[in-house]
GUZAKOL-868958 format. One record per residue: residue in one letter; z, y, x of N, C-alpha, C, O in turn. Coordinates in steps of 0.02 Angstrom, whole numbers, plus 50000, padded with zeros to 5 digits. Example, Ala and Ser with C-alpha at 12.3 -4.5 7.8 and 13.67 -1.06 7.14 Angstrom:
<nodes>
A503904971650660503904977550615503904983550660504234983450712S503544988850642503574994750684503945000250645504025005750670
</nodes>
This chain:
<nodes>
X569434517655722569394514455656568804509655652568914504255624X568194510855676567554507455682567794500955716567664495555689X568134501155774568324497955839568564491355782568164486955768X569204491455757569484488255722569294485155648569604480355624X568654488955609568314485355572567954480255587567894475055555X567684481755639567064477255700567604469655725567424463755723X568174471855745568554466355750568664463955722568664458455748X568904463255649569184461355603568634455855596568664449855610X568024460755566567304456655531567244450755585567074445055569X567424452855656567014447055730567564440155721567394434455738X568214441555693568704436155703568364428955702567954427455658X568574423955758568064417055726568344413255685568024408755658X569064414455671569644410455620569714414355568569764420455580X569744410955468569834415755425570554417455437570974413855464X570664424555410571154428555420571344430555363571004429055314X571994434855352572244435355279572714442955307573054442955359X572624450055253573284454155281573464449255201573164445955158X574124451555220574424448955160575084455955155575394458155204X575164458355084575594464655076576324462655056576474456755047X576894469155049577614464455044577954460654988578504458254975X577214461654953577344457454886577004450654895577044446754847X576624448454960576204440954964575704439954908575664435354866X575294445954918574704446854893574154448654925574224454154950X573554445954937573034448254997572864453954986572634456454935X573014456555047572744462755021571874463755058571424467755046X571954458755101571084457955137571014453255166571494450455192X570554451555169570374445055218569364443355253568984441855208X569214443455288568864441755342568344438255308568394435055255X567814439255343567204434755343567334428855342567214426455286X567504425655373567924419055389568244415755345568204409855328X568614420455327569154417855265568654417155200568664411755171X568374420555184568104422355132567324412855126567104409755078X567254412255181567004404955194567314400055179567214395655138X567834401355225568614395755210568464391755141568224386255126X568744397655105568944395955021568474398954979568614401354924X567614398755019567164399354976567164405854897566944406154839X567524409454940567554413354876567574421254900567694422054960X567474426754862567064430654894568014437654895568524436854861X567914441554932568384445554929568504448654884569114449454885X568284450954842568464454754791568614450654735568764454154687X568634443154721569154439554696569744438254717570254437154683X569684438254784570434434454827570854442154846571464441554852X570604448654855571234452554861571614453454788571354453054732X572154454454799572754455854744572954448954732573514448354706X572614443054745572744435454721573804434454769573994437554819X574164429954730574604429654773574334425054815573844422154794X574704422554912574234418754966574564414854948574524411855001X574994410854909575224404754903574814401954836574814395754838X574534404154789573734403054753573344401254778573154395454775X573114405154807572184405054852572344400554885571944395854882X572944399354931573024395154987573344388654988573944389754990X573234382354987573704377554957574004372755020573784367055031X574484375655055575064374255121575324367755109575694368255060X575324362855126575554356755131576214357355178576424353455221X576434362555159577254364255214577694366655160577544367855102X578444367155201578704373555149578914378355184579494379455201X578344381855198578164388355258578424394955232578574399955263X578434393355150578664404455106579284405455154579294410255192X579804400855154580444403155189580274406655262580194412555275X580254402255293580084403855381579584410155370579654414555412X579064411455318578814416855325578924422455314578644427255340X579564422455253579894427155252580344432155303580454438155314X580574423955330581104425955384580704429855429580944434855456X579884427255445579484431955514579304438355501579164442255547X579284440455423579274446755399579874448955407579884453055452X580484448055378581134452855399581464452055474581954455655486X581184446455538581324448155585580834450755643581004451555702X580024452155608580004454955647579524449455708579164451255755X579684443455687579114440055740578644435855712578524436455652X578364431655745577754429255737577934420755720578414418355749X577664417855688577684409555659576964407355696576384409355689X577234403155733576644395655739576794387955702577254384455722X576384386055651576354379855632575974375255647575474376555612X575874371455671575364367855701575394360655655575894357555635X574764359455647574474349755614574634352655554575104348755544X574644356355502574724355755408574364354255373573874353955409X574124352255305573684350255284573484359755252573974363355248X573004361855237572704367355220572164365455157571754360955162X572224368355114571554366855057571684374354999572124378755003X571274373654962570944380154907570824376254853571004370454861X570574377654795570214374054740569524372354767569264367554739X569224374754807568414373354817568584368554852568464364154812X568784365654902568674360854962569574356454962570134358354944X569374351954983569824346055012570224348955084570034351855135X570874346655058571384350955120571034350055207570534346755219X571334352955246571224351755324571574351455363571934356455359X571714348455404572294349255448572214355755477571674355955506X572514361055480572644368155522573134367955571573604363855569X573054372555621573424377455629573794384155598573324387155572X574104386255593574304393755542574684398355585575294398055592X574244403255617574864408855635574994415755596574604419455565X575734416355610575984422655557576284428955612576734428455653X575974433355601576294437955638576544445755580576474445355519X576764450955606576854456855574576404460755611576304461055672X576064464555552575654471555551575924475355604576484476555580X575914478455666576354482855677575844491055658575294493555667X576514492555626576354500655607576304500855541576134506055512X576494493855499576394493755435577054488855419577274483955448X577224491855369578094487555330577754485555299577304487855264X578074478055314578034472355259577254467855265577134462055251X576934471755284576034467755311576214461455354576504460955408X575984457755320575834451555388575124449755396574804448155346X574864449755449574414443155464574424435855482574684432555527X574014434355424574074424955433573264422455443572714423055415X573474419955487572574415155525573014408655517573614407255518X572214404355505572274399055483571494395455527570914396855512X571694390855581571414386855608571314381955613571674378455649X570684378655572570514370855571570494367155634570144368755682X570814363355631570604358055667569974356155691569634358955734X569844350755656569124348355655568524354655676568024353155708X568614359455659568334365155641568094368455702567524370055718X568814369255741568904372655802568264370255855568044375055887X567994364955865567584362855907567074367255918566834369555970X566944368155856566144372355823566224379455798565714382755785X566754381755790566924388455754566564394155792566274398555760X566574394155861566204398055883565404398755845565174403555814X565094392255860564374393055847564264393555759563694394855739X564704392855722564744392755652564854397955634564414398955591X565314404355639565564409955621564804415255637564624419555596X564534414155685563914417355675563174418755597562834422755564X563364410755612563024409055557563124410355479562664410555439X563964411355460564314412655411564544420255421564994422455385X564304423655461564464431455461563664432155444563534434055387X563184430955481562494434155434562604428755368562754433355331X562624426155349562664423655284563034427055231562864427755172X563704429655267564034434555224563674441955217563724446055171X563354442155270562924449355265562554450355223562604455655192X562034445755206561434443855176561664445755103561354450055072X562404441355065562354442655024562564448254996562334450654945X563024450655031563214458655021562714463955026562934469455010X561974463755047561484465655035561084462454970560534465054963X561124460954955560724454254914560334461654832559784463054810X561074463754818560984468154767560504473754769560154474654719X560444477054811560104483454851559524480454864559084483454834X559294475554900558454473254910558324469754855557754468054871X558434466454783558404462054767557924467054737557354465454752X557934472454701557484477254652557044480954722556514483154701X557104481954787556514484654822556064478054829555484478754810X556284471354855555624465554848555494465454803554924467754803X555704463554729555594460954673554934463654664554414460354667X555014471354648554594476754617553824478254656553344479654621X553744477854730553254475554764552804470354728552274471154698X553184464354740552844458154730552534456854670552044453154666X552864460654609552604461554536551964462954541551494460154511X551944468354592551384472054602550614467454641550004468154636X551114462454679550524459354703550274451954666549804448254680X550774451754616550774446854588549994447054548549484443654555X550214453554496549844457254465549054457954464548604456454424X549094461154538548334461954580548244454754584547824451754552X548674451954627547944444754633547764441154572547294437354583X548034440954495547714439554443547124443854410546694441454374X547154450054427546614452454400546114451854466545574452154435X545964451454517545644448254563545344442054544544754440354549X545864438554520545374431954509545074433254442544684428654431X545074435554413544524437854366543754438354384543334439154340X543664438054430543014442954450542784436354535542294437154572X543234431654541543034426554629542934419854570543134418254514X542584417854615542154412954626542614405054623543114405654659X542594400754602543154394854606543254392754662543754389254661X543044392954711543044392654784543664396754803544204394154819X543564401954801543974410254816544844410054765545374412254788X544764407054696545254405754657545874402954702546424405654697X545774398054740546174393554782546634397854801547194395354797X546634405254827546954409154893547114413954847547524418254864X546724414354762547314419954734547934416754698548424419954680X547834408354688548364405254666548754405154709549314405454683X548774404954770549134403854804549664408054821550244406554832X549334414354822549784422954821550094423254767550594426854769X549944419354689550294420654626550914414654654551504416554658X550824410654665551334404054689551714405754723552274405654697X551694407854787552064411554835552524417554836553014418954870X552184420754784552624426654754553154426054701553564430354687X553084420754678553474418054603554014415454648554584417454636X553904410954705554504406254735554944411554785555484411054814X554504416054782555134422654839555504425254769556114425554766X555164426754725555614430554676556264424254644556774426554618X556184418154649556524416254627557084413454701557694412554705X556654412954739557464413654795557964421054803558554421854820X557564424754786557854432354764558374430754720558954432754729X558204427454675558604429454592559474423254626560084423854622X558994418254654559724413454679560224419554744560844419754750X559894422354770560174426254822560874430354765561484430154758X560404432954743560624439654699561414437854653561914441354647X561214428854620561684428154582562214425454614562794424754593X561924423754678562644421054722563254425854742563844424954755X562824431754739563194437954779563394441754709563564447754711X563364437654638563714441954610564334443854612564584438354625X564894448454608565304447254599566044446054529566664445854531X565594445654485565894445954415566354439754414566184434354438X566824440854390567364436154395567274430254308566784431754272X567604425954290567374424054246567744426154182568284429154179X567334424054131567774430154067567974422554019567634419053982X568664422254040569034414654017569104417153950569264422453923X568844409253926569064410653845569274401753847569164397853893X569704400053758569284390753776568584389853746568234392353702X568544384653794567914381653797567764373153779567974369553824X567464369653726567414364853726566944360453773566414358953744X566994358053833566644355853889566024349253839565484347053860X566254348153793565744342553765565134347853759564634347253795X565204352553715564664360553689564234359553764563634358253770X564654360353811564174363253871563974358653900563474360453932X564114351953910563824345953931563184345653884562644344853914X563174346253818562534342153800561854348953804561264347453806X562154358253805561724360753814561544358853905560994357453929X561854359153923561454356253999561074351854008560614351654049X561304346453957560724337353931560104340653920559574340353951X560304344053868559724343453821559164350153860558564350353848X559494354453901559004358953934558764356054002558294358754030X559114349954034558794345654086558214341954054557664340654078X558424340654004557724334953980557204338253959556644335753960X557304342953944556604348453956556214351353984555734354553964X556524349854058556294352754102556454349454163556134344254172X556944351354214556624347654280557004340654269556834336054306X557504339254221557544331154232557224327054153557464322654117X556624330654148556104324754115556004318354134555744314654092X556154315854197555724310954237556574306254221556544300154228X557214308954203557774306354217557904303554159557744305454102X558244297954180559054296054083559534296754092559784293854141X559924300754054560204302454062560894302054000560844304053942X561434299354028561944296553996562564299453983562724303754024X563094297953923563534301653901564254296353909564214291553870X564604296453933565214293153907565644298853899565584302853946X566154301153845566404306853856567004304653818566934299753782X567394306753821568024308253795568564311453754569044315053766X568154307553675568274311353618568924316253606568874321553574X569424314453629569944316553639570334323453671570894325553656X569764326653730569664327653767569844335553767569334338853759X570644340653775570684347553748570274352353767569844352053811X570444356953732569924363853760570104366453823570654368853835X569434365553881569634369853933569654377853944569494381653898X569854379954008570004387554019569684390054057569774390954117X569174391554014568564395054072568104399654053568414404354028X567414400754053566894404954058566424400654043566144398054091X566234399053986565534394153956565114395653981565064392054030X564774398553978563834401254036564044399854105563664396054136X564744402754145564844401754225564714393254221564284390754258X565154388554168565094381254183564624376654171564594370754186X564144381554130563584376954110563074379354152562554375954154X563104385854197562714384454257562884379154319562394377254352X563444377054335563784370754366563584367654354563394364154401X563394365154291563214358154267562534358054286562334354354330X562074362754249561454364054256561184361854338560784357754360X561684367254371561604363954444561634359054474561214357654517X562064355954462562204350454490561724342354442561814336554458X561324344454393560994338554362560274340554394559884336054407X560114347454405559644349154456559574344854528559114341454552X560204346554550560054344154615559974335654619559804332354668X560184333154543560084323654545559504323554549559264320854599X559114326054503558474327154476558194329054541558544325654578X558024330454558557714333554634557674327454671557134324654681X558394324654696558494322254751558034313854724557794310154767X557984312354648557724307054635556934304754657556634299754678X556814311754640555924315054668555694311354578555994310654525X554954309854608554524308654557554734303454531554674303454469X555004297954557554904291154538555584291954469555684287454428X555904297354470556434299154408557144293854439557204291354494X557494293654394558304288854390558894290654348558894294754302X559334287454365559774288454309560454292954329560724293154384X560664296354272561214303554304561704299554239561384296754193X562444299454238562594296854184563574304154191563944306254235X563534304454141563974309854137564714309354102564714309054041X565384309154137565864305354102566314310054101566284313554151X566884312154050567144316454045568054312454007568144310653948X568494312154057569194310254043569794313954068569794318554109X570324311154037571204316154034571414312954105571404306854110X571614317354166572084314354204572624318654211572584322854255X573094318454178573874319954167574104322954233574244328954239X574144318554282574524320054361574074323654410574214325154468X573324325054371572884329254424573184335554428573284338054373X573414340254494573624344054514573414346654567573314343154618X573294354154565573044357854646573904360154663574254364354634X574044356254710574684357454739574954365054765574544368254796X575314366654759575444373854802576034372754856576384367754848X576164377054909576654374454970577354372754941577734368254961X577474377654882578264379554859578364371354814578864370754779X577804364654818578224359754759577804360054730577404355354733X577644366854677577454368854615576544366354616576234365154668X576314366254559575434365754555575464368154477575854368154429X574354371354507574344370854425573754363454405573294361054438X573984361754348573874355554315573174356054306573054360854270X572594352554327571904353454311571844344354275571804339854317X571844342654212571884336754186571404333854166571364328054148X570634341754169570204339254133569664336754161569604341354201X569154332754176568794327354243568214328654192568194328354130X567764330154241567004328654237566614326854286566414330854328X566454319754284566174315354349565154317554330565014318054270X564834318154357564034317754355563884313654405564134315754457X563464306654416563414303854435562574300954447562204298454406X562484302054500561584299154503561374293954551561774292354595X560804291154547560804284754561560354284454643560074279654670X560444292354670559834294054703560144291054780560624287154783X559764293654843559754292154881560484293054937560584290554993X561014299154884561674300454923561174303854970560584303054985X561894309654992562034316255032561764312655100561834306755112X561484316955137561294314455209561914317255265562244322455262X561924312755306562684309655327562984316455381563564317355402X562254321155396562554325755443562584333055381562474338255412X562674334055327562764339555296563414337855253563734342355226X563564332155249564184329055187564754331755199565164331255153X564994335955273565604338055285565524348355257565964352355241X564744349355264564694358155260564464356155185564234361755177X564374354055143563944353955065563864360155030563394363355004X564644360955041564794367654995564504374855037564294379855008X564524374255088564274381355117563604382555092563184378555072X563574390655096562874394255094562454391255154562634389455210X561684391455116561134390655156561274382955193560914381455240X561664379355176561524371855202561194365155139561494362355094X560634364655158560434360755131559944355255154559564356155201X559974348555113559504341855136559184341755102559084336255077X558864346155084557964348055045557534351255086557774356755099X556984350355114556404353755145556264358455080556154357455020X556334364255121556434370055075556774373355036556624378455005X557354369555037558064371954974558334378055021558174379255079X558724380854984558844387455001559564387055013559814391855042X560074380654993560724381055006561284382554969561864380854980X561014386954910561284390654877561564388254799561934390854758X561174381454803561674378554736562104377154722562384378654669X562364372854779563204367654775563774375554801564354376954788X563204379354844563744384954859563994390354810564524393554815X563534390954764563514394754692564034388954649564514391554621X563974381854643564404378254589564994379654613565384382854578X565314376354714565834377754718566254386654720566854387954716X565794390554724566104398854710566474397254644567084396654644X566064396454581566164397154493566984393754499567524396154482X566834387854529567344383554515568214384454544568754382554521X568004388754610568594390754653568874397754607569454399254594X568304401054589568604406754529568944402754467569374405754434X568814398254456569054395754385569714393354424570014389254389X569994394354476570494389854504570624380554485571134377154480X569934379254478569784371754487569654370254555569684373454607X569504364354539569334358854618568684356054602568584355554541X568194353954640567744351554652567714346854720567904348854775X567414339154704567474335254767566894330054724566784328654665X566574327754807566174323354800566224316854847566514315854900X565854313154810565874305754868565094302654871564734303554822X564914300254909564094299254925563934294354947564254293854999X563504288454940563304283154981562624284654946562414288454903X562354278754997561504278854950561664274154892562014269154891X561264277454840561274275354769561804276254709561794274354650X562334280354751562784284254682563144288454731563464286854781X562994294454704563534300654706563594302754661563204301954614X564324307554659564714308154616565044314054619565564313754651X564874320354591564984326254601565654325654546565494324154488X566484326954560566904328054507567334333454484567904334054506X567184336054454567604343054435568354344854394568514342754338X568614347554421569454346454373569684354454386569644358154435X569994355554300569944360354272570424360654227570704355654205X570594368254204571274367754174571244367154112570654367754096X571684366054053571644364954002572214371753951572774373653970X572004373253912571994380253867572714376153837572714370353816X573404381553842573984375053816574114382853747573694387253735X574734382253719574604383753638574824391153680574664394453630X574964394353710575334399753735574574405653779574554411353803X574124400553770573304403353806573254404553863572734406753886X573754403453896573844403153975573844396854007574254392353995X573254396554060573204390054097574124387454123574614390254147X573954380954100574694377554133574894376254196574504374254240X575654377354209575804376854273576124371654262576204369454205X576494367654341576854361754334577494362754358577904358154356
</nodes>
């Protein structure tokens, strides 16, 4: 049993069981990278949801479940709500020793070159955060402690000596707060959809950037009076936003710039599914900054954990926006040159029946 957990976790391609209703019933380290989203959202999901097949593969897969053999597809396009499709590979085989189980791996292309040296990297990454909960209250509670001591220390040193207890109060504040990003990445709370008016949460994100780290920024509105109620989790999306006007703000540095924020209806925006069918995401929110654009060797990993083009960033922002967003079964995509990128989000819209729309 150990033997076969150990395998499962080592696979270098994400993997999927899928049950005889075509519902995950598990899926892999790997997988769980894939489509940026953590397992305990994606089991019970149906795999023609989570998974968006640029084939019309349900048949033939059916057929490899009631006969019994294995499907190779080779060159398809592959995509999720978090990321932009890929050309794959896809193999389908049957569980043996289990009715109705299939396994489906799904092999990038592009991917394949590097998957070896990458899956390492994205198995302790997956580790990390599945610990994240359990150490987050044994560091935290330490460091309080030393936080603590070196202020009443400097009570009593010399301004000379002050230098090295600020420094322990500084140092301790920036671990606790890579803690708290660890911690919230690895939450796993799903989002609690209600509607949501996206204008509400655009301007509390304005108006709490300009208070704080994008003081130095201007920051602009074109929006789209018109514009229906989306289907989501208000706090999950206004940390997205938050995030992502963070990271303009950052990347501008001191000298400040401009972030300008546009919000419009696109009717025919759709996350496709293999069967024809999509669900309708109509509602667009572009954030746009004037900064220096994504650096040219991270623009293909953005969304992954722990990759980042900040001396010192932790990785964990764009990988925290695209999680929220792949749970909301939206899309997120960006485009980058120096002097405008353009982070754009599309999202479903609340129709009179309170159920996100299908097409």
């Amino acid at each position: 049993m150990k033997d076969s957990i150990a395998l499962w976790a080592s696979l270098p391609v994400p993997a999927f069981l899928i049950d005889a209703w075509d519902k995950i019933a598990d899926v892999n380290a790997a997988g769980e990278g894939f489509l940026n989203t953590s397992r305990k959202a994606l089991v019970g999901l149906p795999v023609w949801d989570a998974l968006a097949i640029d084939a019309p593969i349900e048949v033939a897969f059916a057929r490899a479940r009631v006969q019994g053999t294995p499907l190779f597809v080779n060159d398809i396009d592959v995509g999720s709500g978090s990321r932009a499709p890929l050309q794959c590979g896809v193999q389908i085989a049957p569980l043996h020793g289990q009715e109705g189980v299939m396994l489906l791996m799904v092999t990038p292309r592009e991917l394949a070159g590097r998957m070896t040296q990458t899956h390492s990297a994205k198995s302790a990454a997956a580790s990390a955060i599945g610990m994240a909960e359990m150490l987050a209250h044994e560091i935290k509670n330490p460091l309080a402690g030393i936080t603590g001591a070196a202020q009443l220390l400097s009570m009593n040193l010399s301004s000379d000596d002050l230098e090295l207890t600020e420094l322990i109060v500084s140092e301790s504040r920036r671990i606790v707060k890579l803690l708290d990003q660890v911690e919230q990445f690895g939450n796993l709370t799903g989002p609690a959809f209600k509607p949501v008016n996206l204008h509400d949460v655009l301007d509390r994100a304005r108006r709490s950037a300009l208070l704080g780290f994008g003081a130095r920024m201007t920051i602009t509105e074109n929006y789209d009076p018109s514009l229906p109620l989306a289907w989501g989790d208000a706090d999950q999306l206004l940390q997205v936003v938050l995030n992502l006007l963070k990271n303009a703000s950052e990347a501008a540095g001191s000298k400040g710039g401009n972030i300008s924020i546009r919000t419009f209806y696109e009717h025919s925006f759709r996350l496709r599914r293999s069967d024809g069918t999509g669900k309708l995401l109509p509602l667009q929110i572009e954030i746009c900054d004037d900064g220096p654009g994504l650096p040219e060797k991270i623009k293909d990993d953005i969304f992954d954990p722990f990759v980042s083009g900040r001396e010192n960033g932790t990785g964990l922002g764009l990988a925290l926006v695209s999680k929220i967003i792949s749970e909301h079964n939206g899309w997120i995509s960006v485009s980058s040159v120096p002097g405008r990128t353009v982070f754009r989000l599309s999202l479903s819209r609340v129709p009179r029946d309170g159920k996100p729309q299908e097409s």
